[in-house]
ZADO-163359 format. One record per residue (C-alpha): residue in three letters; chain; y, z, x; residue number from 1. Coordinates in nm, 4 decimals. Layout:
fivex = Ala, lumgu = A, yy = Y, zz = Z, xx = X, kollo = NUM
...
***
This chain:
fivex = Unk, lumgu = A, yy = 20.0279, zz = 14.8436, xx = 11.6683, kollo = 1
fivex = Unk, lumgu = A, yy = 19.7821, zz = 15.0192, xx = 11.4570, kollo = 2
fivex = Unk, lumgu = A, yy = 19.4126, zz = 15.0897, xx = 11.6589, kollo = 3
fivex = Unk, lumgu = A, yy = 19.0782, zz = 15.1107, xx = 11.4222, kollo = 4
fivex = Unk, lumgu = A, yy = 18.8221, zz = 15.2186, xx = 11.6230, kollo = 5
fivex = Unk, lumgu = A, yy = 19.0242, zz = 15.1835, xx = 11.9143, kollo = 6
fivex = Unk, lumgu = A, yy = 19.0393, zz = 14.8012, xx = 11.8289, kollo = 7
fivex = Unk, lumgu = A, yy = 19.3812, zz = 14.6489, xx = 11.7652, kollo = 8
fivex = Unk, lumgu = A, yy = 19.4545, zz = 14.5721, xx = 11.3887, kollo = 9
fivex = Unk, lumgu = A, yy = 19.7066, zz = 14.4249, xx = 11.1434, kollo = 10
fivex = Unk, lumgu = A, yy = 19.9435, zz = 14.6759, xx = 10.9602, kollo = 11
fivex = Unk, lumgu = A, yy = 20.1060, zz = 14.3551, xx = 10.8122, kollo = 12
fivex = Unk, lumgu = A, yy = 20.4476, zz = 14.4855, xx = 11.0301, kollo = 13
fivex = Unk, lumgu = A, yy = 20.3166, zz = 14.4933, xx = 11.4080, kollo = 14
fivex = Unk, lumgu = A, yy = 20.0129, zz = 14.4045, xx = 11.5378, kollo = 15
fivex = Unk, lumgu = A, yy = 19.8332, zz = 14.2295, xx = 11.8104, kollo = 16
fivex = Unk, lumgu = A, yy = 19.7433, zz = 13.9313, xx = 11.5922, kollo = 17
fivex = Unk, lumgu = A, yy = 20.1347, zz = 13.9452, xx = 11.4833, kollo = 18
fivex = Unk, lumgu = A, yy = 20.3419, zz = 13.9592, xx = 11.7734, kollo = 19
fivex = Unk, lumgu = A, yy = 20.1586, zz = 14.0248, xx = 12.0871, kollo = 20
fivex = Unk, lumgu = A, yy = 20.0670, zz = 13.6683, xx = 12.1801, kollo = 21
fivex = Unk, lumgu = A, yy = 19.6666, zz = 13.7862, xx = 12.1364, kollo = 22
fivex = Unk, lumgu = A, yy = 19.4420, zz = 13.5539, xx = 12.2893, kollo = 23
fivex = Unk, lumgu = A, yy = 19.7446, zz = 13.3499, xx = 12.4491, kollo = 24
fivex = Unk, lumgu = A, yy = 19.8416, zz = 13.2564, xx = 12.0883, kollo = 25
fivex = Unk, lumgu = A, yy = 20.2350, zz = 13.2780, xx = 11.9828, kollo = 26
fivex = Unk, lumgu = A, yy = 20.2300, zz = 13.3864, xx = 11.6168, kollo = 27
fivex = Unk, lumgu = A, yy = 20.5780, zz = 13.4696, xx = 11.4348, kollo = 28
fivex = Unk, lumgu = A, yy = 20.6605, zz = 13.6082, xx = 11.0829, kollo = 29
fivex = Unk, lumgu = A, yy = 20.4305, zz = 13.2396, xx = 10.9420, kollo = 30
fivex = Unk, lumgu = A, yy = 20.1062, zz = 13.4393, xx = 11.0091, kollo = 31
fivex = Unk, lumgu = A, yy = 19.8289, zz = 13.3626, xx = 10.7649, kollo = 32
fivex = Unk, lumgu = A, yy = 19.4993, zz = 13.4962, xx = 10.7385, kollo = 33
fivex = Unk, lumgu = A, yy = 19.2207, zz = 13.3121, xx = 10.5958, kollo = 34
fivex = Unk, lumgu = A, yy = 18.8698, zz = 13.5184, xx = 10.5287, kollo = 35
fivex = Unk, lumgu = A, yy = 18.5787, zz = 13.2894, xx = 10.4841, kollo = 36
fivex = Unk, lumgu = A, yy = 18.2203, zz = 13.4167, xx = 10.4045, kollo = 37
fivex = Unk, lumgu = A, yy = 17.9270, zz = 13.1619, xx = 10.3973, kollo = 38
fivex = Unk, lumgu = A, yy = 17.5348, zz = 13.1043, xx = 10.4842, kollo = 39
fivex = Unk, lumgu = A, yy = 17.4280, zz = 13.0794, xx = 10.8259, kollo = 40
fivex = Unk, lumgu = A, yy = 17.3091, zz = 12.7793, xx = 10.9891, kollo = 41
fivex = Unk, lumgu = A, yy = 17.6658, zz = 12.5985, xx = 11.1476, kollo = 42
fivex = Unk, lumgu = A, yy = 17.6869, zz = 12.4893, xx = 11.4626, kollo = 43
fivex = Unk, lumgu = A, yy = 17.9848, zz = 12.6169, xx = 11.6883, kollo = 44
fivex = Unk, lumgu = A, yy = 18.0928, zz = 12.2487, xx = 11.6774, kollo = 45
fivex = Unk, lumgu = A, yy = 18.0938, zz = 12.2282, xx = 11.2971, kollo = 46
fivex = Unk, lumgu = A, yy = 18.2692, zz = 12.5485, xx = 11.3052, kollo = 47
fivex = Unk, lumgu = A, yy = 18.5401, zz = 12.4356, xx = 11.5334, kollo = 48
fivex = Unk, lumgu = A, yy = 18.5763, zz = 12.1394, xx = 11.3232, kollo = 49
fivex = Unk, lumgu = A, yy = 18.6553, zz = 12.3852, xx = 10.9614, kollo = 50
fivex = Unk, lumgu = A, yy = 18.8606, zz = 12.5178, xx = 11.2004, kollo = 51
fivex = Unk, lumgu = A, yy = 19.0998, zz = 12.2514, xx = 11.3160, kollo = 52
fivex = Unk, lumgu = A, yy = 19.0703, zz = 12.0739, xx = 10.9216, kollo = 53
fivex = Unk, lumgu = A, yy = 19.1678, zz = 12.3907, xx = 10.7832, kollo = 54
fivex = Unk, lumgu = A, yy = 19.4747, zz = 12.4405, xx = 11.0242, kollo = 55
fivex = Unk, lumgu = A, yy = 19.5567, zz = 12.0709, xx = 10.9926, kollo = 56
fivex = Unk, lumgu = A, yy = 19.5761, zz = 12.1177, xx = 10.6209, kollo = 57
fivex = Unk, lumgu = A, yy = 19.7662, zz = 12.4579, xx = 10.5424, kollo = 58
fivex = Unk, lumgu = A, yy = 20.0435, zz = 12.2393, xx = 10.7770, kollo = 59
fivex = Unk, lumgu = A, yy = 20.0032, zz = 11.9754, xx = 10.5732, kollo = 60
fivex = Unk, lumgu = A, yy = 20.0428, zz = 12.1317, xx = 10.2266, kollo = 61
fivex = Unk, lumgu = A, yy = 20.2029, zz = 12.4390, xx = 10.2836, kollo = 62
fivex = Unk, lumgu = A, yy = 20.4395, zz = 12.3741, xx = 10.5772, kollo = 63
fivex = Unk, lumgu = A, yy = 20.2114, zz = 12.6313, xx = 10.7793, kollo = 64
fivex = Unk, lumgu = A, yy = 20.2261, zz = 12.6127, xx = 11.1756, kollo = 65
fivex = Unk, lumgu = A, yy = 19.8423, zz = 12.5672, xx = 11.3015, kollo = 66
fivex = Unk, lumgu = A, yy = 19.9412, zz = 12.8294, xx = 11.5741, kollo = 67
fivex = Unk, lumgu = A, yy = 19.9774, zz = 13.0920, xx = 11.2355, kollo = 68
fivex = Unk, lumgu = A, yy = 19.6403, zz = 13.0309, xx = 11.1118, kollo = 69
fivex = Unk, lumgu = A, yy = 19.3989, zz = 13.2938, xx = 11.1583, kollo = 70
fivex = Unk, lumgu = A, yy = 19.0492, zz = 13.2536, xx = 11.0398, kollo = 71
fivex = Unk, lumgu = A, yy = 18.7708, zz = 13.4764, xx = 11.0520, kollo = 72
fivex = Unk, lumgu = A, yy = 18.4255, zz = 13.4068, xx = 10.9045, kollo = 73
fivex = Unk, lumgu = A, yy = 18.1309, zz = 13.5917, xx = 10.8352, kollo = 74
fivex = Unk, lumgu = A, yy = 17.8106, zz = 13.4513, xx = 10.7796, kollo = 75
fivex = Unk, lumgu = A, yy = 17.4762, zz = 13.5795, xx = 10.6348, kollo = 76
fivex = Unk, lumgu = A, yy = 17.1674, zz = 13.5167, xx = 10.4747, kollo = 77
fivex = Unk, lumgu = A, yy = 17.0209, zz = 13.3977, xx = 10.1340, kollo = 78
fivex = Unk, lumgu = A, yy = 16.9600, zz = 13.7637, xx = 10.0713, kollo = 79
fivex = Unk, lumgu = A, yy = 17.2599, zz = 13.8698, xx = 10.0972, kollo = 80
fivex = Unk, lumgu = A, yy = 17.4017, zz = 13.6879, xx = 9.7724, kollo = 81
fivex = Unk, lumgu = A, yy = 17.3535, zz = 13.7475, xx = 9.3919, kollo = 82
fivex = Unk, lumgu = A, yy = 17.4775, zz = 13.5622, xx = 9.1732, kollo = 83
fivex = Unk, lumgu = A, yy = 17.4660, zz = 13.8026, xx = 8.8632, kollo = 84
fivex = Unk, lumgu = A, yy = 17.1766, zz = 13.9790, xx = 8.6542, kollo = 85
fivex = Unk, lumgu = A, yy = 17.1492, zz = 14.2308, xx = 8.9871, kollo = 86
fivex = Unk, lumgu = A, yy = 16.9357, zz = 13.9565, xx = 9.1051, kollo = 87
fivex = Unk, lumgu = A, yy = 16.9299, zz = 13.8094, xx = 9.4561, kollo = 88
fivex = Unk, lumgu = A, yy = 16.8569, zz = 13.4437, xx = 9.2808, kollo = 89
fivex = Unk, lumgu = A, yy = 16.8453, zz = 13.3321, xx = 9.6482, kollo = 90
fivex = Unk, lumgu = A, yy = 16.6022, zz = 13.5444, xx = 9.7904, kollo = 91
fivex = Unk, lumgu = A, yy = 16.2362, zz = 13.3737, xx = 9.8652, kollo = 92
fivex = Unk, lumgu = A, yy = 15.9278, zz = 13.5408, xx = 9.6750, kollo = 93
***
C-alpha cells in the first residue's frame, strides 16, 4: 500500500481501494476508476442515482462487476470553468 499524506492510495499494484476490502467493498484485478468533474447543485439522491446508472452500465457494456466501479466526483462553481480565450465565459459580471 502506498500512503499520500498518510492517506491510503492506488499504486495500480496494491492498494486499499485494490485489495483491502476498503469500505467493506471486495474489489479484484476488474477495478475501474471513473473521475467525474461537474457544477454544483446535485442532491445526494441524484448523486446516488449517477452512481448506481453508471455501475449498472459499465456491467452492461463492458462486462464490469458494479462492486469494481469506483467513482469519485468533484464539483465546483461557474468560475471555475473556461471555455477558451483565457476567459471564464461562465463567470457573472
Amino acid at each position: 500500500m502506498v500512503l499520500l499524506h498518510g492517506v491510503p492510495s492506488h499504486d495500480g499494484v496494491h492498494g486499499a481501494f485494490r485489495y483491502e476490502d476498503y469500505m467493506g467493498v471486495h474489489r479484484d484485478d476488474g477495478l475501474v476508476f471513473v473521475s467525474l468533474t461537474m457544477r454544483s447543485g446535485r442532491t445526494p439522491e441524484m448523486k446516488k442515482a449517477l452512481y448506481r446508472r453508471i455501475a449498472e452500465l459499465a456491467q452492461e457494456y463492458a462486462g464490469t462487476e458494479p462492486r469494481n466501479v469506483f467513482i469519485g466526483l468533484t464539483e465546483n462553481e461557474a468560475v471555475d470553468w473556461s471555455f477558451g480565450n483565457g476567459e471564464a465565459q461562465y463567470a457573472t459580471a
